[in-house]
KETIZA-570955 format. One line per field, with one value per residue: residue number from 1; residue in one letter; chain; x, y, z of N, C-alpha, C in turn. Coordinates in steps of 0.02 Angstrom, whole numbers. Layout:
// KETIZA-570955
seq	[NUM,...];
type	[a,...];
mol	[A,...];
n_xx	[X,...];
n_yy	[Y,...];
n_zz	[Z,...];
ca_xx	[X,...];
ca_yy	[Y,...];
ca_zz	[Z,...];
c_xx	[X,...];
c_yy	[Y,...];
c_zz	[Z,...];
//
This chain:
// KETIZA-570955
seq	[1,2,3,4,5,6,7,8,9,10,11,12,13,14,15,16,17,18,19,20,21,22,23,24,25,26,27,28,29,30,31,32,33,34,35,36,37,38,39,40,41,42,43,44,45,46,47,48,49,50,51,52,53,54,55,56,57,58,59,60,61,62,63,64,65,66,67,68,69,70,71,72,73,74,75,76,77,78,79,80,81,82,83,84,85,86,87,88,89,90,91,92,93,94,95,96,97,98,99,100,101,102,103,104,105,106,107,108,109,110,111,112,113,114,115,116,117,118,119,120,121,122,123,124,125,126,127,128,129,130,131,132,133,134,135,136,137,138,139,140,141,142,143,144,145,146,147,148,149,150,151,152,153,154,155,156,157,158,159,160,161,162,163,164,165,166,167,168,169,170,171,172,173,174];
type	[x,x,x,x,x,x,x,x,x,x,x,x,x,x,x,x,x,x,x,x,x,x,x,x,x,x,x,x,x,x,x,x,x,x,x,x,x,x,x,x,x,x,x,x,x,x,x,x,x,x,x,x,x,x,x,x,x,x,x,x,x,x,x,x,x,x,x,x,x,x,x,x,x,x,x,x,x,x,x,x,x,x,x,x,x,x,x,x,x,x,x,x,x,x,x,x,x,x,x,x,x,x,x,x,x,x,x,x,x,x,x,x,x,x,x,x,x,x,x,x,x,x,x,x,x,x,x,x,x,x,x,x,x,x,x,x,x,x,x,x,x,x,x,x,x,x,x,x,x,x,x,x,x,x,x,x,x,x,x,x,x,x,x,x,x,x,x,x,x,x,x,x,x,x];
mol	[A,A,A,A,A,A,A,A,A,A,A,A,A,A,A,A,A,A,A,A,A,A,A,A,A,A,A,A,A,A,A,A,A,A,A,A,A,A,A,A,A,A,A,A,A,A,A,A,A,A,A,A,A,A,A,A,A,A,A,A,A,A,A,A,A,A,A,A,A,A,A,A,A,A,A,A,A,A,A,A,A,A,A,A,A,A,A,A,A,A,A,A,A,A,A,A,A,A,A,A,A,A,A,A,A,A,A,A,A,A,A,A,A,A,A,A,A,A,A,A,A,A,A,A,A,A,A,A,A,A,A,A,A,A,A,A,A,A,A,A,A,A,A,A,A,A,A,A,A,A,A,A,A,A,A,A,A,A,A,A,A,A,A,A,A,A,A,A,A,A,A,A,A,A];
n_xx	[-4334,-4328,-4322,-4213,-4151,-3955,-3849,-3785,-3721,-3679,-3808,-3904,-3899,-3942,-4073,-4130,-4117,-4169,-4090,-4025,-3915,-3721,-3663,-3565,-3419,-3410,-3360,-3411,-3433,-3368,-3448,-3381,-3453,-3445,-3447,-3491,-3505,-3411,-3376,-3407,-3487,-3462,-3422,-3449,-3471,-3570,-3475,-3404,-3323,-3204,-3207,-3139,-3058,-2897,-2776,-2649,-2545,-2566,-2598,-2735,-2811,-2914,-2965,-2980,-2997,-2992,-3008,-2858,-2714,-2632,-2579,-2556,-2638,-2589,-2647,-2689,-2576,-2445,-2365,-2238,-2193,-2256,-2231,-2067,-1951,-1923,-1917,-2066,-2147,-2129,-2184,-2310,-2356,-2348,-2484,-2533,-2447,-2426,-2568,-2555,-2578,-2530,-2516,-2648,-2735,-2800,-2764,-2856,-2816,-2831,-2741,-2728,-2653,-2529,-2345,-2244,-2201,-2330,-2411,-2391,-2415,-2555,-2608,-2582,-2645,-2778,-2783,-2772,-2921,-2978,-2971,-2985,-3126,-3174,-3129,-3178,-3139,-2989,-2969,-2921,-2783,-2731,-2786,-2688,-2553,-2575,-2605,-2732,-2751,-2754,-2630,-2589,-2509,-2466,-2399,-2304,-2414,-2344,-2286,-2342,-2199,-2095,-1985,-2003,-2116,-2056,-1924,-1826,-1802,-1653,-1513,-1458,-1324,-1279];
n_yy	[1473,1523,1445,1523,1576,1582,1491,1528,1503,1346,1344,1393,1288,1219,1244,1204,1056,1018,938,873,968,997,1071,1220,1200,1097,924,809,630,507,335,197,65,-95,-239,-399,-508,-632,-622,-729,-873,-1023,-1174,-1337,-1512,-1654,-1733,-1652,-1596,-1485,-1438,-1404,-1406,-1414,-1353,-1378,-1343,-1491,-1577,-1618,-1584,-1658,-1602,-1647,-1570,-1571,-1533,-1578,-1666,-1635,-1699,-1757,-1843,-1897,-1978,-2097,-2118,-2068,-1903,-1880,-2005,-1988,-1879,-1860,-1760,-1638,-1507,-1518,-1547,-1430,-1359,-1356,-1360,-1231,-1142,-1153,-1121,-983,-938,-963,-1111,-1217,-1385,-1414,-1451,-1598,-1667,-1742,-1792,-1836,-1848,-1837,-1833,-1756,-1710,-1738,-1599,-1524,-1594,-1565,-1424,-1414,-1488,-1370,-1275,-1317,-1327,-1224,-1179,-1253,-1218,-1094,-1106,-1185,-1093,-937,-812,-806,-788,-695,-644,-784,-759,-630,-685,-741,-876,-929,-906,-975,-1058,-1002,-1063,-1191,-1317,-1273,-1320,-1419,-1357,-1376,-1415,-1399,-1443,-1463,-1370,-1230,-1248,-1284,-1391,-1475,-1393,-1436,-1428,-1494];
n_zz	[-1210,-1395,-1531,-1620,-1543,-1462,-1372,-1227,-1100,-986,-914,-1014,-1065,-988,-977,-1098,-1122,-988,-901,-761,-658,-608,-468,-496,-440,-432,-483,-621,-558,-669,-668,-739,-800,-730,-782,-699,-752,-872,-1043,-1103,-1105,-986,-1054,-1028,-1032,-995,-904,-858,-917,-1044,-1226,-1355,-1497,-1609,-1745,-1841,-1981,-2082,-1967,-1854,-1684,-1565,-1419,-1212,-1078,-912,-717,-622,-593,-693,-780,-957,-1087,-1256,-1405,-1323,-1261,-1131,-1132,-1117,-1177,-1299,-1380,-1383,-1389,-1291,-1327,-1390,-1298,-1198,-1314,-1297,-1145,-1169,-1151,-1012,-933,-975,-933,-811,-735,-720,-707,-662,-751,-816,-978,-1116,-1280,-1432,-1602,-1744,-1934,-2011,-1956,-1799,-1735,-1814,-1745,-1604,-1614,-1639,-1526,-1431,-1474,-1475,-1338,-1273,-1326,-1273,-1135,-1130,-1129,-1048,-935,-956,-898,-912,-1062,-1111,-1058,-1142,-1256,-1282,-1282,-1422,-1432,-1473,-1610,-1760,-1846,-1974,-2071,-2219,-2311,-2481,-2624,-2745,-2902,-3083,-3200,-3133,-3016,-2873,-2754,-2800,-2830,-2973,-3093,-3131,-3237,-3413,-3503,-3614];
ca_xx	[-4290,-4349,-4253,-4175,-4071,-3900,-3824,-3710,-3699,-3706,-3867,-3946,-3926,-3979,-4165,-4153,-4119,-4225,-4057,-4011,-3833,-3682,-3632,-3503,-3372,-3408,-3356,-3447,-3393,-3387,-3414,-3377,-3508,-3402,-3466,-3465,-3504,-3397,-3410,-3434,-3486,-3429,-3445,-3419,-3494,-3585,-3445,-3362,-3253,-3234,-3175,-3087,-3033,-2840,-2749,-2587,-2535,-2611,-2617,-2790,-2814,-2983,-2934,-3025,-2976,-3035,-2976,-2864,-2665,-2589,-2579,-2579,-2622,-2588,-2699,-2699,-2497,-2416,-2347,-2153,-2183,-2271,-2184,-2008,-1915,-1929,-1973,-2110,-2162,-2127,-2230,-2389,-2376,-2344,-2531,-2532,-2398,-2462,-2618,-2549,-2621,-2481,-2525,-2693,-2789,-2784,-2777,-2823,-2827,-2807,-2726,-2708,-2620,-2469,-2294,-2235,-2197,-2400,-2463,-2383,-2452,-2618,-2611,-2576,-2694,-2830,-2798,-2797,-2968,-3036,-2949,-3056,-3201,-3165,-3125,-3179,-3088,-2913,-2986,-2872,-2705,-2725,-2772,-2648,-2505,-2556,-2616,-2800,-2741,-2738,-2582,-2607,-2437,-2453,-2347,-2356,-2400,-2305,-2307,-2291,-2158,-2072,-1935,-2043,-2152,-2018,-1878,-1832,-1768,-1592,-1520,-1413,-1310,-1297];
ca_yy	[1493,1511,1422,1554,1617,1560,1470,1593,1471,1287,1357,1399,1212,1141,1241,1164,995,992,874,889,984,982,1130,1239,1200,1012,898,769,582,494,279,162,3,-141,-298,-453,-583,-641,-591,-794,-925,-1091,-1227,-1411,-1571,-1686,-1743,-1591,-1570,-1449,-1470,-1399,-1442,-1381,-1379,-1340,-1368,-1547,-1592,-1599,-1605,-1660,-1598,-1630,-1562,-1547,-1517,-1621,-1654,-1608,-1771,-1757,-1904,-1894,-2057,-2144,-2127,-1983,-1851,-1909,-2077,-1966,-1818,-1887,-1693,-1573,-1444,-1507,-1558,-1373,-1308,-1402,-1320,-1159,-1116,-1184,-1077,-914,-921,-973,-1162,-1272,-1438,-1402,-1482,-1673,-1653,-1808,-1783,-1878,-1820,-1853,-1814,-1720,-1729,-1733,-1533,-1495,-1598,-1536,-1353,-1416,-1504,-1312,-1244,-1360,-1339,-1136,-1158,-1295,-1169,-1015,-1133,-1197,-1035,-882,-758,-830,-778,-610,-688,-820,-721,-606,-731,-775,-958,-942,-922,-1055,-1043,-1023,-1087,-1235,-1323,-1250,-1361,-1418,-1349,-1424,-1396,-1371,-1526,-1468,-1292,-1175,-1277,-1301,-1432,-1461,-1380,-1488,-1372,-1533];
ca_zz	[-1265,-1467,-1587,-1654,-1487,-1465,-1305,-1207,-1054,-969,-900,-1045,-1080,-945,-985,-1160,-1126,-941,-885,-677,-651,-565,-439,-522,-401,-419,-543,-615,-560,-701,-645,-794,-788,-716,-771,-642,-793,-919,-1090,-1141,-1038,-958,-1096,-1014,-1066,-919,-882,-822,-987,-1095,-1279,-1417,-1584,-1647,-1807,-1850,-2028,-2085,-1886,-1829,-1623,-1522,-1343,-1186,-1010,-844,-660,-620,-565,-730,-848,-1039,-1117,-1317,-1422,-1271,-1241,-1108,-1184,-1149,-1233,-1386,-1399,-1347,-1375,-1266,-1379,-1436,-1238,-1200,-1330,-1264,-1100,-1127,-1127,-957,-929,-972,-887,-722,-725,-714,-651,-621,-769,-850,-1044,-1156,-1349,-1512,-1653,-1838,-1975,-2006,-1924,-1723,-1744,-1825,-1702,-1538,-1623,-1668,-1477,-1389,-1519,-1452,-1253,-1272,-1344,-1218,-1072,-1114,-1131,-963,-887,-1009,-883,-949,-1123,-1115,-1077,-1196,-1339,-1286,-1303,-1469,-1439,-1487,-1681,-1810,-1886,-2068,-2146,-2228,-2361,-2544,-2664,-2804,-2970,-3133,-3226,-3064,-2963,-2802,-2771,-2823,-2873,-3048,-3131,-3164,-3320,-3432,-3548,-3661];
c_xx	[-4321,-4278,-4200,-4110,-4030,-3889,-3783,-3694,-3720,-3786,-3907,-3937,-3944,-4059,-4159,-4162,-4152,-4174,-4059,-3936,-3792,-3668,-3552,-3459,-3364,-3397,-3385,-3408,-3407,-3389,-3411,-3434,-3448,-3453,-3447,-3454,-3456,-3418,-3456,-3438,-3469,-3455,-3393,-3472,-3524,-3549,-3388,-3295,-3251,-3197,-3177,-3060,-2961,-2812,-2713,-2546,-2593,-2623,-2679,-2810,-2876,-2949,-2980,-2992,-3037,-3009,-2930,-2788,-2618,-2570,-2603,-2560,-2635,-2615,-2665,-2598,-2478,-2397,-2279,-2158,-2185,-2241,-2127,-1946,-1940,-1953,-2053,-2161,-2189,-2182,-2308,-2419,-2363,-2427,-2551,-2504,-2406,-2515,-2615,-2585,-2594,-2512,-2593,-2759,-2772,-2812,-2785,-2846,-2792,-2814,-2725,-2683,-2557,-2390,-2267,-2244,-2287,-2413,-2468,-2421,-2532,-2661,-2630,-2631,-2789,-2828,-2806,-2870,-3026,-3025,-2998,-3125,-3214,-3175,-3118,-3142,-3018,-2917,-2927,-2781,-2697,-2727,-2710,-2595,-2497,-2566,-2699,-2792,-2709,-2684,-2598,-2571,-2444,-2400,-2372,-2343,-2349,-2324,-2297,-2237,-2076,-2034,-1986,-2102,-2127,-1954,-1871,-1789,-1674,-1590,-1461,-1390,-1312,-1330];
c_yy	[1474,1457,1456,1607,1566,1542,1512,1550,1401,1293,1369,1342,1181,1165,1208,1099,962,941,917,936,977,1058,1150,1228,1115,971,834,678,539,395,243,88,-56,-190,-368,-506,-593,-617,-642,-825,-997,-1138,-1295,-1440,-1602,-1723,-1688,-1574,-1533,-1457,-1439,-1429,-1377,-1401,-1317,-1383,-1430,-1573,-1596,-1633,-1602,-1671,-1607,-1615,-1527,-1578,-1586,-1624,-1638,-1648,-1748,-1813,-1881,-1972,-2105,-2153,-2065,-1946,-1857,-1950,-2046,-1944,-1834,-1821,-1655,-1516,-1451,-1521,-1482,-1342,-1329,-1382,-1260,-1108,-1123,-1128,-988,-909,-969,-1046,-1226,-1336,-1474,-1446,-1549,-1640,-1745,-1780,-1814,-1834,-1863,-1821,-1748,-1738,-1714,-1639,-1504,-1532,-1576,-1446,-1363,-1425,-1429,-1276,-1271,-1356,-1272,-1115,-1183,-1262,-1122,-1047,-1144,-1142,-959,-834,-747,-804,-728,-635,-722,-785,-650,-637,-764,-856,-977,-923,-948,-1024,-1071,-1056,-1149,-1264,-1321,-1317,-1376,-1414,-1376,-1364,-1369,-1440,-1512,-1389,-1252,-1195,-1291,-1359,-1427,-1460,-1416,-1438,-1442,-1605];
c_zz	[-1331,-1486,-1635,-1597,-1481,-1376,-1273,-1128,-1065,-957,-935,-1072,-1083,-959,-1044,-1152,-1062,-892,-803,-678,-610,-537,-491,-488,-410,-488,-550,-595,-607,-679,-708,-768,-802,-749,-743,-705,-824,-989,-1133,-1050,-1043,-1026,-1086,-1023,-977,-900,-834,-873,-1021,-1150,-1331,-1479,-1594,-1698,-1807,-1910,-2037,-2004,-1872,-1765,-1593,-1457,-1281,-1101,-969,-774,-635,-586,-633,-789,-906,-1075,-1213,-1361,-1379,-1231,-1180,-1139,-1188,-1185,-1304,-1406,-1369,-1353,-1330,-1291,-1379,-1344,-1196,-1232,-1303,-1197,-1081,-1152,-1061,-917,-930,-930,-815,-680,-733,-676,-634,-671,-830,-929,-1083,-1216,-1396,-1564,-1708,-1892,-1967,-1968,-1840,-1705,-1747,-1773,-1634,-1558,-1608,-1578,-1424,-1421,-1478,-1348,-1238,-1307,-1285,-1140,-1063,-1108,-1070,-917,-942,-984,-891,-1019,-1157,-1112,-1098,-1257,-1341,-1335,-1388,-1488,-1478,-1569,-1697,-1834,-1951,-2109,-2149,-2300,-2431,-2562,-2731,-2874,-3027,-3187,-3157,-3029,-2896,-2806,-2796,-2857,-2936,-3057,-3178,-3207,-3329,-3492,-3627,-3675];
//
């Protein structure tokens, strides 16, 4: 074929481009390329740990887990003694929780700064990072859920001319 004739079939394709074809009756199967690996890989320490950093507000959590019967020790305390609500107990394992791993792995991490609330965040923030590290195939239902982002809100500052960030100053008519 010149370059100046026009295609009027598949067949005058397949001489241009030299490719193999499929029987007209047959359709092509198309397979998608599975991959066996991960997209990240395993990152543990020689100890068999893997480790994370979370923050939530001023909070800042160094987490380290690995296999184990389920213990979360908070700077060196359990996590009832630390966190003595429920809530805040709750929120700590519901990465655990989502990816189907209840029980299954010892958490210890020290926190600093901020209040019981930032740090149980900063805490879940920090075990949904040292999870995928642990096990990258969890990666998908964690970031689903929403645990693998920092929460950005922290507290405004205060302005001047201002009783607090937004507050004004009581007015005195005299």
């Amino acid at each position: 074929m010149s370059d100046n004739e026009t295609v009027q079939s598949l067949s005058d394709l397949k001489d241009i481009t030299g490719d193999v074809t499929v029987a007209d009756n047959e359709t092509a199967a198309v397979t998608p390329r599975v991959s066996t690996m991960p997209l990240r890989e395993q990152q543990i320490d020689a100890q068999g740990r893997a480790y994370a950093t979370g923050r939530r507000k001023d909070a800042v959590a160094r987490v380290w887990i690995k296999p184990g019967s389920g213990k979360i020790i908070v700077n060196g305390r359990d996590q009832e003694v630390y966190f003595a609500r429920p809530t805040l107990r709750l929120v700590i394992n519901q990465t655990f929780q989502v990816a189907g791993r209840e029980d299954q792995y010892d958490v210890i991490a020290t926190v600093k700064g901020g209040g019981l609330s930032g740090q149980a965040g900063a805490v879940k923030h920090g075990i949904a990072q040292a999870l995928t590290r642990y096990e990258p195939a969890l990666r998908a239902a964690v970031k689903a859920a929403g645990f693998l982002t920092r929460d950005p809100r922290v507290v405004e500052r205060k302005k001047y001319g201002r009783a607090k960030a937004r507050r004004s100053f009581q007015f005195s008519k005299r």
